[in-house]
C-alpha positions as CSV (number, residue, x, y, z in Angstrom):
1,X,25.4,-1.7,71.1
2,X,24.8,2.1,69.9
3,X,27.2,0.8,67.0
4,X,25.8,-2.4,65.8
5,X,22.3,-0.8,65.8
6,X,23.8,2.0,63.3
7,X,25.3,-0.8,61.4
8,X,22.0,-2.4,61.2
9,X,20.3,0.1,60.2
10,X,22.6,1.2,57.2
11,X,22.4,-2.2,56.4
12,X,18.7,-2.3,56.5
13,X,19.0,1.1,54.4
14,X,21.1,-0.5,51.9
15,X,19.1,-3.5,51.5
16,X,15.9,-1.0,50.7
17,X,18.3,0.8,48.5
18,X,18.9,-2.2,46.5
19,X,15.2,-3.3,45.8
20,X,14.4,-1.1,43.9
21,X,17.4,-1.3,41.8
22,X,16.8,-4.8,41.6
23,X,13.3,-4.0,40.2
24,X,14.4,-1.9,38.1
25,X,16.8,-4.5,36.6
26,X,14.1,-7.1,36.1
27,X,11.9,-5.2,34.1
28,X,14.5,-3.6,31.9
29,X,15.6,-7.0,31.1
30,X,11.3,-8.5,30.5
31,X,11.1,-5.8,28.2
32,X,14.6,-6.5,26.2
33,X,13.2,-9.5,25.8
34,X,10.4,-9.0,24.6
35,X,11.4,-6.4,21.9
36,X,13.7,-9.4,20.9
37,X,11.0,-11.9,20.5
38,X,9.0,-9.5,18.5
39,X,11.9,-8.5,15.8
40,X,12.4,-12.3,15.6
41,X,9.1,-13.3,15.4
42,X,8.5,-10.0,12.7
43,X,11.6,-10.4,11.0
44,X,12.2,-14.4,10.7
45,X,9.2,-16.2,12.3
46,X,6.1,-15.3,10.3
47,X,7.6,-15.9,6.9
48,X,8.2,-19.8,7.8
49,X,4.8,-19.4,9.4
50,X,2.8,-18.3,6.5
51,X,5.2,-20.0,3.3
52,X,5.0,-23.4,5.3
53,X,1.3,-23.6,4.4
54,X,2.4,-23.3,1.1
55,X,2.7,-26.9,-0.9
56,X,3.6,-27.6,-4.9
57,X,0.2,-28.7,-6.5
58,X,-0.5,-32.3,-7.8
59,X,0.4,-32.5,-11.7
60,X,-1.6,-35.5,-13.8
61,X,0.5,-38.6,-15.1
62,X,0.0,-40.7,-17.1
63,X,0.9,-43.0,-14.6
64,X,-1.8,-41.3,-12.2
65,X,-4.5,-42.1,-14.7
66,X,-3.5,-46.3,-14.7
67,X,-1.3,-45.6,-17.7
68,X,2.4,-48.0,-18.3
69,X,5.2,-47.1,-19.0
70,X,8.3,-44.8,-17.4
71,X,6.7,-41.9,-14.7
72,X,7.1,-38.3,-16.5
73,X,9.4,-36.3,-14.8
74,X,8.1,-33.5,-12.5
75,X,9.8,-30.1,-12.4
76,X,9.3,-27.7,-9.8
77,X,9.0,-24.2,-11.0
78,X,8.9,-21.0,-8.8
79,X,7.5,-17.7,-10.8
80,X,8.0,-13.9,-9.4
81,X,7.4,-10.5,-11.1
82,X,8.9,-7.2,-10.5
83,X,11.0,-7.3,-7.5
84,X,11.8,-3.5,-8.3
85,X,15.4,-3.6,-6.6
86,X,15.3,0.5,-5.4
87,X,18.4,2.3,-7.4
88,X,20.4,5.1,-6.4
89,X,18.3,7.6,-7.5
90,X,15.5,7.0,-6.4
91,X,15.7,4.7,-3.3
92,X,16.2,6.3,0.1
93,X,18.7,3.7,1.9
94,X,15.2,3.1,4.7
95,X,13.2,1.9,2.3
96,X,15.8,0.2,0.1
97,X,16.4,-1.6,3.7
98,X,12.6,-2.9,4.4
99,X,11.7,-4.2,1.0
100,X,15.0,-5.3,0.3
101,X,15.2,-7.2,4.0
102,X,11.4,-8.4,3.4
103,X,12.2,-9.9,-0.5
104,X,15.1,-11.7,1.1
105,X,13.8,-13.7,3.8
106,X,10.5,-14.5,1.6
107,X,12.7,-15.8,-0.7
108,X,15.4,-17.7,1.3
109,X,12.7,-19.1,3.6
110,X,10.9,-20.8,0.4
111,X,13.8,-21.7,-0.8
112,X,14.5,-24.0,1.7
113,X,10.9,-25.3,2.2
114,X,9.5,-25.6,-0.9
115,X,13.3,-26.4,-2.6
116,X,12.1,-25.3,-6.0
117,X,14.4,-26.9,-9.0
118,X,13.9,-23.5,-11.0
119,X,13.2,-20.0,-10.8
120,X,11.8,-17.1,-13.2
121,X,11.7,-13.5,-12.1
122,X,9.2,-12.2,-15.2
123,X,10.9,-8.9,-15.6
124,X,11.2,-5.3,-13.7
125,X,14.1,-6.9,-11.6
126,X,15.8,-4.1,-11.0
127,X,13.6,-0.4,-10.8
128,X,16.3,1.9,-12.2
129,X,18.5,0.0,-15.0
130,X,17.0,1.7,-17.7
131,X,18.8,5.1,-16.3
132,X,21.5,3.5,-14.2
133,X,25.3,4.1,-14.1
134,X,27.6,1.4,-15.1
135,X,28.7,2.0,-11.0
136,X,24.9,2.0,-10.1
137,X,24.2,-1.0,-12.7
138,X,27.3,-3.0,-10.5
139,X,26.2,-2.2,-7.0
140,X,22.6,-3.2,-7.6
141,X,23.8,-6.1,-9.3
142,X,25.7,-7.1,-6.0
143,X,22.1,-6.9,-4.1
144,X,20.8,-8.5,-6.3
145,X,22.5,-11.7,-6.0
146,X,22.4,-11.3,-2.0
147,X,19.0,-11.1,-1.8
148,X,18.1,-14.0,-4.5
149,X,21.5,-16.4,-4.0
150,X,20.7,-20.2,-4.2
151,X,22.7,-23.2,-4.3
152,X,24.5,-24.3,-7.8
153,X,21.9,-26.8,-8.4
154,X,18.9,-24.6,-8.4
155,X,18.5,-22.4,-11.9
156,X,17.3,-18.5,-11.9
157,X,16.1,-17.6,-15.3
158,X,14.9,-13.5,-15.5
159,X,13.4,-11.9,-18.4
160,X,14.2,-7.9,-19.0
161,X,11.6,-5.7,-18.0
162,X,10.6,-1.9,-19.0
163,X,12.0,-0.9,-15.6
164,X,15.3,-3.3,-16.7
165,X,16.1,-1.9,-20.0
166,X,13.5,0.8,-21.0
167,X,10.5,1.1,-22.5
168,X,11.0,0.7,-26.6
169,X,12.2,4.2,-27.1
170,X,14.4,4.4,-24.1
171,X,16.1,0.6,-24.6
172,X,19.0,0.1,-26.5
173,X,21.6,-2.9,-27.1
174,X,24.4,-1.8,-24.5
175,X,21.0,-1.9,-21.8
176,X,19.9,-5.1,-23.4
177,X,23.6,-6.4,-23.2
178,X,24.3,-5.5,-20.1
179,X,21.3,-7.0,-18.7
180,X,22.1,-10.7,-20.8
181,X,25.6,-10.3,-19.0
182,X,24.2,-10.6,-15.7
183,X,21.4,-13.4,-16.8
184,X,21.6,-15.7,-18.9
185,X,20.8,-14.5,-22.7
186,X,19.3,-17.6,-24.0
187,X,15.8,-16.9,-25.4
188,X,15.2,-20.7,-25.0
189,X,15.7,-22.8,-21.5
190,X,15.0,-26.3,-21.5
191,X,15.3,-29.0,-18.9
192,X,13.6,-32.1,-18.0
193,X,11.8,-32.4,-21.7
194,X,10.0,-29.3,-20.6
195,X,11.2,-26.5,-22.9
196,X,10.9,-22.4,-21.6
197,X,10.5,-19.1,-24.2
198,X,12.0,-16.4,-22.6
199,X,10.4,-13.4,-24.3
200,X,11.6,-9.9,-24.3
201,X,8.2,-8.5,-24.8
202,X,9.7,-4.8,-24.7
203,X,11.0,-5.5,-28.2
204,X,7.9,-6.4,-29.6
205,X,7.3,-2.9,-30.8
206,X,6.3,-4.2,-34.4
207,X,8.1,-1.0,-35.9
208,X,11.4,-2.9,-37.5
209,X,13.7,-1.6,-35.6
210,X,17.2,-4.0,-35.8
211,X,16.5,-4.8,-31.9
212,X,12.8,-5.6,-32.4
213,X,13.6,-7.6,-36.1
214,X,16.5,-9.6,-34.6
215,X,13.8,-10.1,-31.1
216,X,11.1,-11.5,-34.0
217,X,14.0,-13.8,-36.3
218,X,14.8,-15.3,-33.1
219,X,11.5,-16.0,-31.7
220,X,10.4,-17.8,-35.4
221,X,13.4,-19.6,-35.0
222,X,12.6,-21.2,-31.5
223,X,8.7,-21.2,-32.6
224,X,8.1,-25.3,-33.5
225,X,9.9,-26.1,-30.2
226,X,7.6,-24.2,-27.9
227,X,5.9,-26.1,-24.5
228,X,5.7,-22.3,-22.0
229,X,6.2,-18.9,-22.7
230,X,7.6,-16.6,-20.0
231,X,7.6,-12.7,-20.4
232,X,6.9,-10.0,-18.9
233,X,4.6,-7.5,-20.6
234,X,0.8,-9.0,-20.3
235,X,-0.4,-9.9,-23.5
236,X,-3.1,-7.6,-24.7
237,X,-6.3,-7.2,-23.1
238,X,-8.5,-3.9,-22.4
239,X,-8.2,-3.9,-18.9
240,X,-8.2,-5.9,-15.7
241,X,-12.2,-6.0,-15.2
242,X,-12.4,-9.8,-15.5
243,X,-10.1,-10.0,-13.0
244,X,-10.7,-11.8,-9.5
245,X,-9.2,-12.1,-6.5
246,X,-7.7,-10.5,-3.1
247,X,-4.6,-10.0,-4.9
248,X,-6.3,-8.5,-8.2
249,X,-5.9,-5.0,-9.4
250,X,-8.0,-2.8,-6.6
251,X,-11.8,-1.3,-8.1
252,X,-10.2,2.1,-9.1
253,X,-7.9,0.4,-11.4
254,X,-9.7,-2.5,-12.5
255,X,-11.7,-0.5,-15.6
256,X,-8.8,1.7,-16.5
257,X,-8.4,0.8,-19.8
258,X,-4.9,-0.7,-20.8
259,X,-2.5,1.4,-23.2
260,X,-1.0,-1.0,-25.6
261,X,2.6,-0.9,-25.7
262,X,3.0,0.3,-22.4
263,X,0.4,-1.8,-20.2
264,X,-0.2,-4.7,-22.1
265,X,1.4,-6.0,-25.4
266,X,-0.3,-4.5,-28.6
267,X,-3.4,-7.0,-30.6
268,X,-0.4,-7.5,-33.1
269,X,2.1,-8.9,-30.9
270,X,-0.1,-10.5,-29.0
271,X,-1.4,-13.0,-31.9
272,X,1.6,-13.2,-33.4
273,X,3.2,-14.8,-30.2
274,X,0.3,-17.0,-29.8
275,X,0.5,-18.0,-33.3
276,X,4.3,-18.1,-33.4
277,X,4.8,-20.4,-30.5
278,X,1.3,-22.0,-29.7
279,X,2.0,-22.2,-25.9
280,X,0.3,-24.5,-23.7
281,X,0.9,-21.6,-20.6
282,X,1.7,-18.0,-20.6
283,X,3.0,-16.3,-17.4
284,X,3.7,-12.5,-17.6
285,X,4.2,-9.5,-14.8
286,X,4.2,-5.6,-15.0
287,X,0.5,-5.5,-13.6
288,X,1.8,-5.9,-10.3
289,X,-1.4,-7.5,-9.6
290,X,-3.2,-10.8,-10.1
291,X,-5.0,-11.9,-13.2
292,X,-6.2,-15.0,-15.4
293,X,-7.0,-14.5,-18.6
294,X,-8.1,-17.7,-21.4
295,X,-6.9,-16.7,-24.7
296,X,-8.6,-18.7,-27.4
297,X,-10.0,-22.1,-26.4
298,X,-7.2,-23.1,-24.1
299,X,-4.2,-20.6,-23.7
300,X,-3.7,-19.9,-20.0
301,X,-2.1,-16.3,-19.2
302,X,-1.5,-15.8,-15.2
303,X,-0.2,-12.4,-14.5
304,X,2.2,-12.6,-11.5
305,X,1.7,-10.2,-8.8
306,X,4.5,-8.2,-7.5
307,X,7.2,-10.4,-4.8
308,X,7.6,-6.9,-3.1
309,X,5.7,-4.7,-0.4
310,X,7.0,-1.8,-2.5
311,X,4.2,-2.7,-5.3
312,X,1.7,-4.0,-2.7
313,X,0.7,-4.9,0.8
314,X,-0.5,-8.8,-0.2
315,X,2.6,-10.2,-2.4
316,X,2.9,-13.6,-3.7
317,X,4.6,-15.9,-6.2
318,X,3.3,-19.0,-8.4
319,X,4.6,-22.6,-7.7
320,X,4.2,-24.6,-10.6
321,X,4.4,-29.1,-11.2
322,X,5.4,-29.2,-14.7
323,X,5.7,-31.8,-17.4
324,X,6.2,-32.3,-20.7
325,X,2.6,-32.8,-21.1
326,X,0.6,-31.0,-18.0
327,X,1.2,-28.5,-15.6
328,X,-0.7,-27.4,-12.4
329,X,-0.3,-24.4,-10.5
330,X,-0.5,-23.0,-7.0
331,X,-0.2,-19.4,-5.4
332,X,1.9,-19.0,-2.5
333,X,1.1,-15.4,-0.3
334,X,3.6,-13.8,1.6
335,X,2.9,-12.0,5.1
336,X,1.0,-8.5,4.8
337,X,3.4,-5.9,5.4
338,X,-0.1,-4.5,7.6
339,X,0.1,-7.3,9.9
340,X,3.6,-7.1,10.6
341,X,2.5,-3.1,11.1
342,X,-0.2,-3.8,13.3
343,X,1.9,-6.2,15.5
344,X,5.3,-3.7,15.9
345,X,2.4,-1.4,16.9
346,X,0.8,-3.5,19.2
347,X,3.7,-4.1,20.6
348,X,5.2,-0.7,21.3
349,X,1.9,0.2,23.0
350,X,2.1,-3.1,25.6
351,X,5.8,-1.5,25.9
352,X,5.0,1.9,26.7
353,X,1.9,1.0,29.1
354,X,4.4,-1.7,30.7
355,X,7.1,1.1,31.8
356,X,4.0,3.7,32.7
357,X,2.7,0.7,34.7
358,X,6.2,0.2,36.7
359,X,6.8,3.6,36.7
360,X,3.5,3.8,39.1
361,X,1.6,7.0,36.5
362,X,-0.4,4.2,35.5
363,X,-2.5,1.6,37.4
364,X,-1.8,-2.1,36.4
365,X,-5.0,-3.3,34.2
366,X,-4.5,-6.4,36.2
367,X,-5.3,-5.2,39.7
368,X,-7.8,-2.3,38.4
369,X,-9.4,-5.7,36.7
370,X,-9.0,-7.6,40.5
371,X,-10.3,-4.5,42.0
372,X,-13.6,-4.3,39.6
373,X,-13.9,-7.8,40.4
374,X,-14.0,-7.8,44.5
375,X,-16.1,-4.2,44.2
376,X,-18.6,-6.5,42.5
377,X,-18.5,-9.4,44.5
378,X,-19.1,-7.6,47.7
379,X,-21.9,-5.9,45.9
């Protein structure tokens, strides 16, 4: 009897033993999972969240307004600006990682729901090319085309940007030609009856040089032919004060006057594009910010704001319904890097006050709450 009692009792020990490793077990494993819902939901959730409410705008038809005749086609054109792909000089490998990780699910996740038919990046694609290394060039190349890949029958169109090539005095043609190697060179895209100008604005210096003369031949050659311009210096205007919105240049920025050449395109270029090509649209980046500007009577210029949380905490791109007549356009946001912040933060607090909790420093909110509660019924 003295023997099974001492068995019992070391069983009775063992079994005490094991609670709390049990415990200890289950809570690990709650809080496992809940760091993994919160990188998922972070990471991969919230961008089909927020780009789902995102829808391409209604476009007029003539068939719309009780017209006859064969529908007019509708293309389905996504605009970005200055994704600002971190180099090797520059870019410490963390935040290459965020911005880089953020730029590629924004843009695979409206890929597949919005399934755009074609896509402009409007310059600064890359942040370092106008210093890089031929090894440098080729590496960010290759991230470039992980982050943006899309199938065969969707088109990417980019435009060179001062952060691409250089700004006039730093560009030259083995920059230029190394950056028409990677996208295609031609100046004008067409498709659907809907023809694009692609304009390398950095060469519109106006000084004669043989890159900014050959820039000009080729941009009076394409002139009679123009329906939308697409480039990436603004064209010129004194500053950003008329400009409205929560992704528009902040109040400290708004009044700084532009520098032409280097801001915006100079008064020279400017009217000798719009007289050149007589555009029905121009769309244009390097602000990083949001603006609308009415040139004339009836020339549209939207200024893309940046597509990365590098440039800003609010990004977005433009969808646009286009035809060989009309076009509408629609802004699509992307999550605030703030609330993905706030919500890694929130979370890591709930964490910490979980395992104080279990670890018994720290009474459970829950029964202080119950407690409160009974104290103040009996009273």
């Amino acid at each position: 009897m003295a023997a099974e009692d001492t068995a019992s009792t070391r069983l009775g020990a063992g079994r005490q033993h094991l609670r709390p490793l049990k415990r200890r077990g289950l809570v690990l494993l709650r809080l496992t999972a809940i760091v993994f819902a919160v990188l998922v939901f972070c990471e991969f959730l919230i961008y089909y969240l927020v780009i789902f409410r995102c829808s391409w705008p209604a476009v007029k038809t003539p068939a719309d307004a009780g017209g006859l005749g064969t529908p007019e086609t509708v293309l389905r054109a996504m605009f970005l600006a200055d994704t600002h792909l971190l180099g090797a000089v520059r870019g410490h490998w963390l935040d290459k990682l965020r911005r880089e990780w953020q730029m590629e699910r924004a843009f695979q996740t409206a890929l597949w729901l919005l399934q755009p038919e074609v896509i402009f990046i409007l310059g600064d694609v890359f942040d370092e090319g106008k210093w890089s290394s031929s090894q440098a060039w080729a590496d960010d190349v290759g991230r470039f085309w992980k982050i943006f890949r899309h199938p065969p029958h969707v088109q990417l169109r980019a435009v060179a940007g001062n952060h691409d090539i250089g700004f006039h005095y730093q560009m030259n043609t083995y920059k230029i030609k190394r950056f028409e190697k990677v996208f295609n060179p031609e100046r004008l895209f067409s498709w659907k009856g809907i023809n694009f100008v692609m304009v390398n604005s950095v060469a519109l210096e106006g000084d004669s040089c043989d890159i900014c003369s050959g820039a000009e031949a080729e941009l009076l050659e394409i002139s009679h032919r123009l329906n939308c311009s697409r480039e990436h210096f603004p064209l010129y205007r004194r500053n950003d004060a008329n400009c409205s919105g929560e992704d528009a240049a902040s109040p400290d920025e708004k009044y700084t006057p532009f520098k032409e050449r280097y801001d915006a395109l100079s008064q020279e270029a400017s009217r000798k594009l719009l007289w050149w090509l007589r555009p029905r649209l121009v769309l244009s980046g390097h602000t990083h910010s949001a603006c609308e500007v009415l040139h004339g009577a009836d020339v549209l210029e939207v200024s893309v704001p940046s597509f990365s949380w590098r440039n800003r905490n609010n990004p977005s791109f433009i969808m646009g319904s286009v035809t060989a007549t009309e076009y509408a356009l629609a802004k699509c946001y992307l999550p605030c890097e703030d609330m993905v912040l706030t919500t890694y933060c929130t979370a890591a607090g709930g964490l910490v006050l979980l395992t104080l909790v279990h670890a018994g420093l720290v009474a459970s909110p829950f029964h202080f709450g119950w407690n409160m509660l009974r104290k103040f019924k009996t009273t």
